[in-house]
PASEBA-1860 file (N, C-alpha, C; in nm, 3 decimals):
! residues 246
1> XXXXXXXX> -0.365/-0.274/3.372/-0.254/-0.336/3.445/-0.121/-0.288/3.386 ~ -0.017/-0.242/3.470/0.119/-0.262/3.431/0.211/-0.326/3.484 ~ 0.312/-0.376/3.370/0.389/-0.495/3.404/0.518/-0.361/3.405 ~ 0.583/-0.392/3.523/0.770/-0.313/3.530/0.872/-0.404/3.576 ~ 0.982/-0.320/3.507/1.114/-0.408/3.512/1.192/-0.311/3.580 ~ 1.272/-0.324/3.692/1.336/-0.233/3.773/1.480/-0.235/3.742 ~ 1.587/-0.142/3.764/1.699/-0.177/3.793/1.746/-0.229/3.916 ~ 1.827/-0.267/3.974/1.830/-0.372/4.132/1.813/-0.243/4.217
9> XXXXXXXX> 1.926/-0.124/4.183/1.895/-0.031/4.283/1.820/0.090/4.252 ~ 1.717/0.129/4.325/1.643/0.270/4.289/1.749/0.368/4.250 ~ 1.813/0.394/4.308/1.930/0.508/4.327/2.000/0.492/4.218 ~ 1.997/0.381/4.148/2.037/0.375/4.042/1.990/0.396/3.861 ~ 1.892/0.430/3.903/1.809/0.458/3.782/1.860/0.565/3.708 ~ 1.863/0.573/3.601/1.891/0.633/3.474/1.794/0.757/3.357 ~ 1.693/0.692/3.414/1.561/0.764/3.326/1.447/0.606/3.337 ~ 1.352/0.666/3.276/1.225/0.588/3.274/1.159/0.532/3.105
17> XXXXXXXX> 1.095/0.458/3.090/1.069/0.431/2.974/0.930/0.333/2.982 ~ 0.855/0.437/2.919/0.664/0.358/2.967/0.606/0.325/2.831 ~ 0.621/0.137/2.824/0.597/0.081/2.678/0.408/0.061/2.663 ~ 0.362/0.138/2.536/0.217/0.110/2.509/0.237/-0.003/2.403 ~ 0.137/-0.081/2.414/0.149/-0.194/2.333/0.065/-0.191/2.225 ~ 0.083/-0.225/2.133/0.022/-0.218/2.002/-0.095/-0.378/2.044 ~ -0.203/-0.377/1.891/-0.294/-0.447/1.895/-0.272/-0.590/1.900 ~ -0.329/-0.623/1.969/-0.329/-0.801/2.049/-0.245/-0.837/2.143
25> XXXXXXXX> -0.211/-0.711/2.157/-0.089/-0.717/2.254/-0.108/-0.672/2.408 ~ -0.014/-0.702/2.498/-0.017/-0.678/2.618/0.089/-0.700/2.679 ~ 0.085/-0.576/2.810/0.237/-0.520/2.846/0.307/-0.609/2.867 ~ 0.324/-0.738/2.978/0.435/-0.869/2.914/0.480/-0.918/2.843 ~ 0.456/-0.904/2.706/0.532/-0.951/2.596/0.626/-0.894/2.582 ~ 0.669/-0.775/2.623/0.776/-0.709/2.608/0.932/-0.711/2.781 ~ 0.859/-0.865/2.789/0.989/-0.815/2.944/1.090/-0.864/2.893 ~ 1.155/-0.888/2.760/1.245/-0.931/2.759/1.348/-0.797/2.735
33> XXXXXXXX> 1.263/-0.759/2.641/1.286/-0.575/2.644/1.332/-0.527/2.745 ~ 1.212/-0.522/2.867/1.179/-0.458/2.942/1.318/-0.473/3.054 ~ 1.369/-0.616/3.063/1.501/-0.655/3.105/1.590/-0.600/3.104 ~ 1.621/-0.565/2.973/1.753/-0.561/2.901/1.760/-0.439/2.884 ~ 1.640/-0.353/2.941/1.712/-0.200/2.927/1.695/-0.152/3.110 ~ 1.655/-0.256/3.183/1.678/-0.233/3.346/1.830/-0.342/3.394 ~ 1.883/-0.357/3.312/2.027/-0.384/3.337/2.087/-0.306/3.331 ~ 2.042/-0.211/3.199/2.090/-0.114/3.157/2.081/0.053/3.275
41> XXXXXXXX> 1.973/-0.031/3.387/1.925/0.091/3.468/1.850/0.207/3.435 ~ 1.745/0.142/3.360/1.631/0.249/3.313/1.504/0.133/3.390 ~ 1.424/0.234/3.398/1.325/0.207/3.496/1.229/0.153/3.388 ~ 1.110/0.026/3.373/1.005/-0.001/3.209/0.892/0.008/3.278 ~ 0.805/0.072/3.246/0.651/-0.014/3.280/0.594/-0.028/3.135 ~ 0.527/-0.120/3.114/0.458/-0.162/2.981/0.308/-0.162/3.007 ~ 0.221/-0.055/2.965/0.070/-0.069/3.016/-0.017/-0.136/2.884 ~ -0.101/-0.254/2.978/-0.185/-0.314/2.876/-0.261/-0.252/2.773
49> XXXXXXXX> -0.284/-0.290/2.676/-0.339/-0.262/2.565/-0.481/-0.184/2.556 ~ -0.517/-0.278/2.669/-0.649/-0.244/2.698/-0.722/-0.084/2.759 ~ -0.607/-0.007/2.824/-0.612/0.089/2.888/-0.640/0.211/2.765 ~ -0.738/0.270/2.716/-0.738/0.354/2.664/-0.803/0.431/2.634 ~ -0.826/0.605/2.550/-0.878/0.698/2.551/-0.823/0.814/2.750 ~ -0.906/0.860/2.779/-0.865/0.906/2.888/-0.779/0.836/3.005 ~ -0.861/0.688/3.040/-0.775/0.573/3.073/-0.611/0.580/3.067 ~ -0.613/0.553/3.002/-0.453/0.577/2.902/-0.409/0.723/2.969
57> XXXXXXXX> -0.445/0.809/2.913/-0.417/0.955/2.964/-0.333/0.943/3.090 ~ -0.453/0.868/3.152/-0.442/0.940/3.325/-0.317/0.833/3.350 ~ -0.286/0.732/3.343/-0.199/0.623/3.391/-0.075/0.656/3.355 ~ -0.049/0.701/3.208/0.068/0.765/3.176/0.129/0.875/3.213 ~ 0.013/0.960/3.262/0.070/1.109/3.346/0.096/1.047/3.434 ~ 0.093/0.952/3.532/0.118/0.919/3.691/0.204/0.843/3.679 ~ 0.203/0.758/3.616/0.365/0.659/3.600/0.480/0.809/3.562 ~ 0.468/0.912/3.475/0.538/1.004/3.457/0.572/1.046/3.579
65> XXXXXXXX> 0.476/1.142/3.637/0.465/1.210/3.754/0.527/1.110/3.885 ~ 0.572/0.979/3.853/0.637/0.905/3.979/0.759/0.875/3.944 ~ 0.809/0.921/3.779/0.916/0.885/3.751/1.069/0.992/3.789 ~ 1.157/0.884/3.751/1.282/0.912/3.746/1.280/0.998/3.589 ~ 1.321/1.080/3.590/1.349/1.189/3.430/1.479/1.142/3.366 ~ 1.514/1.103/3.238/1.406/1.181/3.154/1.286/1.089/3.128 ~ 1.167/1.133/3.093/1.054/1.007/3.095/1.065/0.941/2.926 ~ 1.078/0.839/2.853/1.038/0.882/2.694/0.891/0.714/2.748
73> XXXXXXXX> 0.855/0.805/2.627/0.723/0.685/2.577/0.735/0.625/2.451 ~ 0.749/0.478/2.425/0.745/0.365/2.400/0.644/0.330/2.339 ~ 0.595/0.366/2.222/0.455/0.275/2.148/0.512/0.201/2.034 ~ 0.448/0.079/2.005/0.438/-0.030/1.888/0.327/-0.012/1.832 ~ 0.296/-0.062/1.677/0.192/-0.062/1.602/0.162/0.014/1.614 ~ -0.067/0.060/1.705/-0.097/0.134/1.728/-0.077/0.193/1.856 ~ 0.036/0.106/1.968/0.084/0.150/2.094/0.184/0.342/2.039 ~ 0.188/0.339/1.898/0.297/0.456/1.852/0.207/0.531/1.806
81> XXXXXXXX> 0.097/0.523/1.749/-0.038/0.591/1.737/-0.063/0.677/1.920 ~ -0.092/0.605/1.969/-0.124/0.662/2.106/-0.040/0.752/2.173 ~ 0.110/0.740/2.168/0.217/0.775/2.183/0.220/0.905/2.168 ~ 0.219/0.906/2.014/0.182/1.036/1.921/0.125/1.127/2.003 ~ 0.000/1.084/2.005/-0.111/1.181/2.010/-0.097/1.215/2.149 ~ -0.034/1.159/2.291/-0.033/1.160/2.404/0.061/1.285/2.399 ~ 0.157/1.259/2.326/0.346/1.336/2.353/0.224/1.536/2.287 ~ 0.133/1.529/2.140/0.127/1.621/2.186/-0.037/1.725/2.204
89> XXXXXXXX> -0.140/1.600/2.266/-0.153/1.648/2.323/-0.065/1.745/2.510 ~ 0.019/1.686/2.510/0.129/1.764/2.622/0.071/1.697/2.751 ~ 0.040/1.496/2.752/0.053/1.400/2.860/0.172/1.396/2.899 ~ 0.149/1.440/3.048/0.304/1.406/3.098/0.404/1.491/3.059 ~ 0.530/1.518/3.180/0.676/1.584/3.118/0.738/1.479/3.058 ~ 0.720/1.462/2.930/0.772/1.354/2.841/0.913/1.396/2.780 ~ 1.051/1.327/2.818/1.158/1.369/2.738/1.207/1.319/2.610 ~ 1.129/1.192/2.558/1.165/1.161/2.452/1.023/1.096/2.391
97> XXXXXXXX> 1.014/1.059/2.275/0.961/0.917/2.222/1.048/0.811/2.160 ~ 0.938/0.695/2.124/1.034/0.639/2.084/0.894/0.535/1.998 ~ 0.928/0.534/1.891/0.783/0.486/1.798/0.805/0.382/1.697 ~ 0.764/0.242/1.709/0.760/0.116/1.639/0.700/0.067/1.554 ~ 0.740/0.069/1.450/0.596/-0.033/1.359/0.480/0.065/1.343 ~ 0.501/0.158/1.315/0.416/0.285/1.271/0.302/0.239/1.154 ~ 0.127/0.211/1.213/0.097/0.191/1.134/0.035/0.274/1.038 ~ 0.038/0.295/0.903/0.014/0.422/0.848/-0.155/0.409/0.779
105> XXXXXXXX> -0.187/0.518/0.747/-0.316/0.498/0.674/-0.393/0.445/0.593 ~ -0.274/0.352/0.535/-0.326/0.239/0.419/-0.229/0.128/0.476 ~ -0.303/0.046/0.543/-0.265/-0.102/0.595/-0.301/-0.195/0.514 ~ -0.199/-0.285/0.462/-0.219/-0.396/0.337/-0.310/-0.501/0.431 ~ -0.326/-0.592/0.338/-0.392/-0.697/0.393/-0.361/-0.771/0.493 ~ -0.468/-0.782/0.598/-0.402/-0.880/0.696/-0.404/-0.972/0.661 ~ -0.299/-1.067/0.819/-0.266/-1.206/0.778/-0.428/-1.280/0.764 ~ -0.375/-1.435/0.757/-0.560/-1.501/0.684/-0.525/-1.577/0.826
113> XXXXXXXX> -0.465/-1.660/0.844/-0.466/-1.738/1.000/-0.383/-1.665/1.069 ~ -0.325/-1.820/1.215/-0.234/-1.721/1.303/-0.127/-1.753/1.311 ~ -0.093/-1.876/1.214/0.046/-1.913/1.132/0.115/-1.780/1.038 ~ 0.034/-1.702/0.979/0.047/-1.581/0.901/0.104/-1.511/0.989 ~ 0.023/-1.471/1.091/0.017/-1.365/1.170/0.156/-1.344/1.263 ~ 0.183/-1.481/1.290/0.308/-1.549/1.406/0.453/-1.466/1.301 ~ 0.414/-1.519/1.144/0.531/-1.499/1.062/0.562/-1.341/1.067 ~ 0.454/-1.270/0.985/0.423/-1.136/0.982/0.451/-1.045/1.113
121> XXXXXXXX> 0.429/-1.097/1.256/0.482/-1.039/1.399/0.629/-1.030/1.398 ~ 0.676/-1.091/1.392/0.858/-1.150/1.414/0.896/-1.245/1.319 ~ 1.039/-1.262/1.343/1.125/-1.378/1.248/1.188/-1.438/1.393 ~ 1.148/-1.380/1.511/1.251/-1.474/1.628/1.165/-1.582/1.675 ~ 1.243/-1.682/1.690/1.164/-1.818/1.715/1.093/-1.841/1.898 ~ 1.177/-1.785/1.941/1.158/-1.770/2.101/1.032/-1.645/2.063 ~ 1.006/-1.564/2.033/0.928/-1.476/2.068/0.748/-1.541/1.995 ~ 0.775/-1.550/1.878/0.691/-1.666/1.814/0.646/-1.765/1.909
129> XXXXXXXX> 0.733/-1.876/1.982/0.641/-1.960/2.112/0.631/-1.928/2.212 ~ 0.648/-1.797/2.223/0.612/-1.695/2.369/0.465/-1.684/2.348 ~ 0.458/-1.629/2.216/0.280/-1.583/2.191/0.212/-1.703/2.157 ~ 0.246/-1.804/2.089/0.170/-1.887/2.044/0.132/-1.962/2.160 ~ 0.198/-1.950/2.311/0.124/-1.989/2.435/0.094/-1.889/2.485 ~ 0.072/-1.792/2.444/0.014/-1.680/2.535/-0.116/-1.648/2.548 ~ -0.156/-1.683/2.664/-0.326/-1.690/2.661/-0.382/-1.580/2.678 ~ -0.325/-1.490/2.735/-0.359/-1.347/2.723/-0.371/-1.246/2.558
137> XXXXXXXX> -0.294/-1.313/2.490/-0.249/-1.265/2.334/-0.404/-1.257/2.277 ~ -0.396/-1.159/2.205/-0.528/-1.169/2.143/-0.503/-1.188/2.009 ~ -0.536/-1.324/1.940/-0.497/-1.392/1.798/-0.588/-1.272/1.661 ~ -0.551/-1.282/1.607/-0.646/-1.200/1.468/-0.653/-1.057/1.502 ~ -0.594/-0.981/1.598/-0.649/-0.849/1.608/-0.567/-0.772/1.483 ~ -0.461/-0.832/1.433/-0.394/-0.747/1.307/-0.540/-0.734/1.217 ~ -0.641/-0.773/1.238/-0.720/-0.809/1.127/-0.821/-0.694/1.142 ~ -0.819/-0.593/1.288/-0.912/-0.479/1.300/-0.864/-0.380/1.235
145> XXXXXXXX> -0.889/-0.308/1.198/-0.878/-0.185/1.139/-0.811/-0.056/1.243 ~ -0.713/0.025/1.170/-0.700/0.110/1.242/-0.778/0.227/1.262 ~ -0.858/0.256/1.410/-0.982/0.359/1.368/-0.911/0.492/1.332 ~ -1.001/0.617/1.272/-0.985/0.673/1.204/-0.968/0.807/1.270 ~ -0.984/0.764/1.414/-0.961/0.866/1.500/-0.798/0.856/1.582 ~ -0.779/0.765/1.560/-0.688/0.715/1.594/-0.552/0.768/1.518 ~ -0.554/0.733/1.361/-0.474/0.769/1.240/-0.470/0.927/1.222 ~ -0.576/0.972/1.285/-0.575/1.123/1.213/-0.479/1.206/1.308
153> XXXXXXXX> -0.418/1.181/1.405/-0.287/1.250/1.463/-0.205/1.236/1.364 ~ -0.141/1.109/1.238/-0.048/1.151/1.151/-0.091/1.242/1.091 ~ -0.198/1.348/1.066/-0.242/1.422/1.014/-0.226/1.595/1.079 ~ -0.208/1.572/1.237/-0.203/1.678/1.302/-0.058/1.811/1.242 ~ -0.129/1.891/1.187/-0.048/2.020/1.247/0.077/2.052/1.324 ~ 0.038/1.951/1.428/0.112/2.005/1.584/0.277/1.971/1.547 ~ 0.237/1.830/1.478/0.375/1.716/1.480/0.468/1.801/1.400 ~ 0.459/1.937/1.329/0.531/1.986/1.265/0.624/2.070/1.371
161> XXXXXXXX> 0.544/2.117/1.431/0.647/2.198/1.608/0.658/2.137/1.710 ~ 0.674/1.954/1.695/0.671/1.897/1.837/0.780/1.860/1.829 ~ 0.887/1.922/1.899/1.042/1.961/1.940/1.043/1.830/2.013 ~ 0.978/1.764/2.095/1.015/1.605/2.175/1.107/1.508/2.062 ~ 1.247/1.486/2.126/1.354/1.398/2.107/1.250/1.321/2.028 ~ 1.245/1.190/1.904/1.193/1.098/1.915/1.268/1.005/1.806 ~ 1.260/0.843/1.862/1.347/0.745/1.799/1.222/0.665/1.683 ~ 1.235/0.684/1.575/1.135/0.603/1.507/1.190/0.470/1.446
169> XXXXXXXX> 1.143/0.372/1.508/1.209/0.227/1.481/1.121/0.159/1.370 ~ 1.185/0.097/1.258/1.063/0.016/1.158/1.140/-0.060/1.109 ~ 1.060/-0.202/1.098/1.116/-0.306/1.011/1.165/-0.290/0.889 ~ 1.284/-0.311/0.812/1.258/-0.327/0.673/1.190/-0.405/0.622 ~ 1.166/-0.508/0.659/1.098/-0.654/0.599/0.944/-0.650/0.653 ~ 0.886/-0.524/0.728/0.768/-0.533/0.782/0.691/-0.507/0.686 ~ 0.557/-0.613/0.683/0.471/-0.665/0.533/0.303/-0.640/0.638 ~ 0.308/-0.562/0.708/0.183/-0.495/0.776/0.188/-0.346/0.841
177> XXXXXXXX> 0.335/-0.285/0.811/0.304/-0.134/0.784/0.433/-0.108/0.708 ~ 0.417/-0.064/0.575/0.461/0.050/0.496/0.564/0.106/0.573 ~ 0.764/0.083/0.524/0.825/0.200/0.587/0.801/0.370/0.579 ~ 0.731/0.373/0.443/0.709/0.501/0.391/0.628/0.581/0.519 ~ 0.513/0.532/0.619/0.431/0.625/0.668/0.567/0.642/0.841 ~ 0.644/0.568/0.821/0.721/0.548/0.944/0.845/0.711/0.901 ~ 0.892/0.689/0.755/0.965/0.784/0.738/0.880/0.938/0.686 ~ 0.761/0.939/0.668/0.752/1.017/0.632/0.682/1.125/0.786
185> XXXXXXXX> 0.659/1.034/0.855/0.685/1.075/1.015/0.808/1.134/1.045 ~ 0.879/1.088/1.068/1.048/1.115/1.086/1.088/1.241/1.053 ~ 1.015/1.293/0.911/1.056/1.421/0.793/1.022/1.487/0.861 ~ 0.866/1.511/0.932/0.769/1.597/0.992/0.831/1.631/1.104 ~ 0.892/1.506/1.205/0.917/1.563/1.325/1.076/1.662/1.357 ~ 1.045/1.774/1.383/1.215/1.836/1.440/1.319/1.730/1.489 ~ 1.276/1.672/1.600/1.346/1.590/1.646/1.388/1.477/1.649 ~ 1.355/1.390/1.504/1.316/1.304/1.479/1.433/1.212/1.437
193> XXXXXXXX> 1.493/1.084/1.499/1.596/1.024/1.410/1.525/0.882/1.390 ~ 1.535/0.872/1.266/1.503/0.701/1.168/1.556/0.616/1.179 ~ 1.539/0.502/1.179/1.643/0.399/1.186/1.521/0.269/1.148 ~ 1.586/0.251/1.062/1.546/0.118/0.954/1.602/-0.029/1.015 ~ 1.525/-0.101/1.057/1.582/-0.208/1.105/1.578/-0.328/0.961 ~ 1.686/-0.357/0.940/1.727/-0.462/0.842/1.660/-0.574/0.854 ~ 1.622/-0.684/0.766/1.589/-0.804/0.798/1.464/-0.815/0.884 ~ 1.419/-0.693/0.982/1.330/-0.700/1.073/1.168/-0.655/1.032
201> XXXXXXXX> 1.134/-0.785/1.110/0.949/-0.789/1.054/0.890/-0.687/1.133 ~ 0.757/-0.675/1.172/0.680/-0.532/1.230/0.719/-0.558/1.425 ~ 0.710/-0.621/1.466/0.757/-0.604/1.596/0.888/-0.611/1.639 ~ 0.951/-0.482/1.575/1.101/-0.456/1.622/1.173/-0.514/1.737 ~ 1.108/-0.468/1.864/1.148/-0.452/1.979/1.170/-0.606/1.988 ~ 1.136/-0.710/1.901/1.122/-0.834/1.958/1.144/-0.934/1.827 ~ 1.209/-0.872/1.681/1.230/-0.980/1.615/1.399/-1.049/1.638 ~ 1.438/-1.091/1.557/1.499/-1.183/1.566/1.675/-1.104/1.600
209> XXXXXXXX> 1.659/-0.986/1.582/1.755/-0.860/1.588/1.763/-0.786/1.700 ~ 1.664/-0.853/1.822/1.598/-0.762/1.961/1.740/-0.704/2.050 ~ 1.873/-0.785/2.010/1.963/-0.720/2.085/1.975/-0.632/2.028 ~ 2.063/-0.626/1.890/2.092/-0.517/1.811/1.984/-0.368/1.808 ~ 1.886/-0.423/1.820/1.786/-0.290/1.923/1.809/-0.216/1.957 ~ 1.764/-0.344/2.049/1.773/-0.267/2.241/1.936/-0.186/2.260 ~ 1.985/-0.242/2.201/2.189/-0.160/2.272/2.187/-0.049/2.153 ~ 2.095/-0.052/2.049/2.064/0.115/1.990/1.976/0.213/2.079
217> XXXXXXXX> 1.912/0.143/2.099/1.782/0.174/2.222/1.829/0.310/2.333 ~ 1.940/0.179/2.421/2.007/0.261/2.511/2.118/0.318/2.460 ~ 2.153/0.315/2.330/2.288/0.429/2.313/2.190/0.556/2.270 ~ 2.034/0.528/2.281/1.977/0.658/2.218/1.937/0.760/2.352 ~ 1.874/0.657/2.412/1.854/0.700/2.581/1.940/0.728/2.609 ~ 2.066/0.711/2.639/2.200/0.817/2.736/2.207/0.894/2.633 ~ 2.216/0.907/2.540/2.252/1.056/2.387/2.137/1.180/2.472 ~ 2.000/1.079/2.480/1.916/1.146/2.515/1.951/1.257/2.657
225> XXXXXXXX> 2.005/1.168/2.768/2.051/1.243/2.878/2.160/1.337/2.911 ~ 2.266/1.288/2.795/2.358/1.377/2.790/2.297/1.541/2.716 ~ 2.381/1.531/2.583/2.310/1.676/2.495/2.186/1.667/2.422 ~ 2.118/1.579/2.415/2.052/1.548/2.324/2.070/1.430/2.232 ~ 1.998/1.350/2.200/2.026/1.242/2.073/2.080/1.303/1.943 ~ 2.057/1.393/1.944/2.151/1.491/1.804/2.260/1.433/1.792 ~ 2.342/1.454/1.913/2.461/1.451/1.924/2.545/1.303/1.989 ~ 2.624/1.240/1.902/2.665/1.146/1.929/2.726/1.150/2.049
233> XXXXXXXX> 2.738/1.071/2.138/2.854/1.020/2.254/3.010/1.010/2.230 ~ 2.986/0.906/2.091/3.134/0.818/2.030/3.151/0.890/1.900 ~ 3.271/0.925/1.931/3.290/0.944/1.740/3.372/0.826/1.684 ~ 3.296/0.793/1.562/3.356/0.619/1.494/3.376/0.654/1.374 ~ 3.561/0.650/1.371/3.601/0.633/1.210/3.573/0.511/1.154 ~ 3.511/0.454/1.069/3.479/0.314/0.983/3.630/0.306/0.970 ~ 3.609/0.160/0.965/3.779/0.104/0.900/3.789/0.110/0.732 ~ 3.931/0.140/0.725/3.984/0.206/0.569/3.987/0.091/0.480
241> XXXXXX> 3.900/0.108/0.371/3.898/-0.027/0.285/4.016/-0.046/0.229 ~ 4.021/-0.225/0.209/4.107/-0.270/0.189/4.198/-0.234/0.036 ~ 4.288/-0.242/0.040/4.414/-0.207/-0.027/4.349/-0.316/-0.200 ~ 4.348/-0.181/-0.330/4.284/-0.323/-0.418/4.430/-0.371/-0.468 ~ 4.339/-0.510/-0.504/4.474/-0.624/-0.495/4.527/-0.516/-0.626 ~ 4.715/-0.620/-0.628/4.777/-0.586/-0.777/4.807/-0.718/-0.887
END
């Protein structure tokens, strides 16, 4: 199943952006996201969790293949695992990525309940009693393992010549993946810009910081449409520190 968020007018669309969801997860949890960057006039579909191996493949080439350009893909947890490996095996005319909560090859301990788990997901309180009624949510899946087929794209070759734009988003405060496997992604990729989210637990897109995001989000997406995300839009002198007292 996919859940999309439109801008009001077709004609108005901007580019496209197709969110994979990381584990226990599923594509509605993210419409708040999914909102706030079709105000912005980017087109979202978020495909369930559930969709995957060739599955996956084929749904993401066709949501591509119906899209408005530029296309980028959107993974969390292991939704950025899939991502990966989609952008190169060469799914879809993909113009960007954009990769969350990167989980790396040595995952600490999961949470023990789903009080843990609620904490360890986010610090936002609205997003926390979104899931904790969400009957679709699948409780304890932080607790599966990431398979090993799965992980071994951070391992690929390819990611060293995969020229695709890509935004790598990670919690600082995230205590279920390691910033290290998020930046040491980042190093590998050509195109790669980092960005450390402060204060923020493993589901970026949705902790307690989700604006401050999302309006990085889309200043990365138009960078993207203009020259490239390389290249800034705005040039911003910081303000001149203050005068020390006498």
């Amino acid at each position: 199943m996919t859940h999309s968020w439109l801008p009001e007018g077709p004609a108005a669309v901007r580019g496209t952006v197709v969110i994979l969801p990381g584990r226990g997860e599923h594509g509605g949890v993210y419409e708040r996201f999914g909102r706030r960057l079709a105000y912005d006039a980017y087109a979202v579909h978020a495909v369930d969790a559930g969709d995957a191996g060739a599955t996956l493949a084929e749904t993401v080439a066709k949501l591509a293949a119906d899209a408005v350009g530029p296309v980028v893909l959107a993974g969390s947890d292991t939704g950025a695992l899939h991502a990966l490996a989609l952008a190169v095996s060469g799914t879809g005319a993909l113009g960007g990525l954009i990769l969350v909560g990167l989980p790396g090859p040595d995952l600490p301990e999961a949470p023990a309940d789903w009080q843990q788990e609620l904490e360890a997901r986010t610090a936002c309180p609205t997003h926390r009693a979104r899931l904790d009624g969400d009957a679709d949510f699948v409780r304890g899946a932080l607790s599966e393992p990431v398979s090993a087929e799965l992980s071994a794209v951070l391992g690929d070759p390819a990611l060293d010549v995969l020229t695709t734009p890509a935004l790598v988003l990670h919690g600082a405060d995230d205590r279920l993946a390691p910033a290290s496997a998020a930046s040491a992604l980042a190093d590998r990729l050509p195109g790669a810009e980092l960005v450390l989210a402060r204060t923020a637990s493993h589901d970026v897109l949705n902790d307690a910081i989700h604006r401050t995001v999302a309006a990085h989000v889309v200043q990365w997406l138009e960078r993207l449409r203009a020259d490239g995300p390389a290249r800034p839009l705005l040039a911003v002198r910081p303000a001149a520190a203050p005068a020390a007292s006498r």
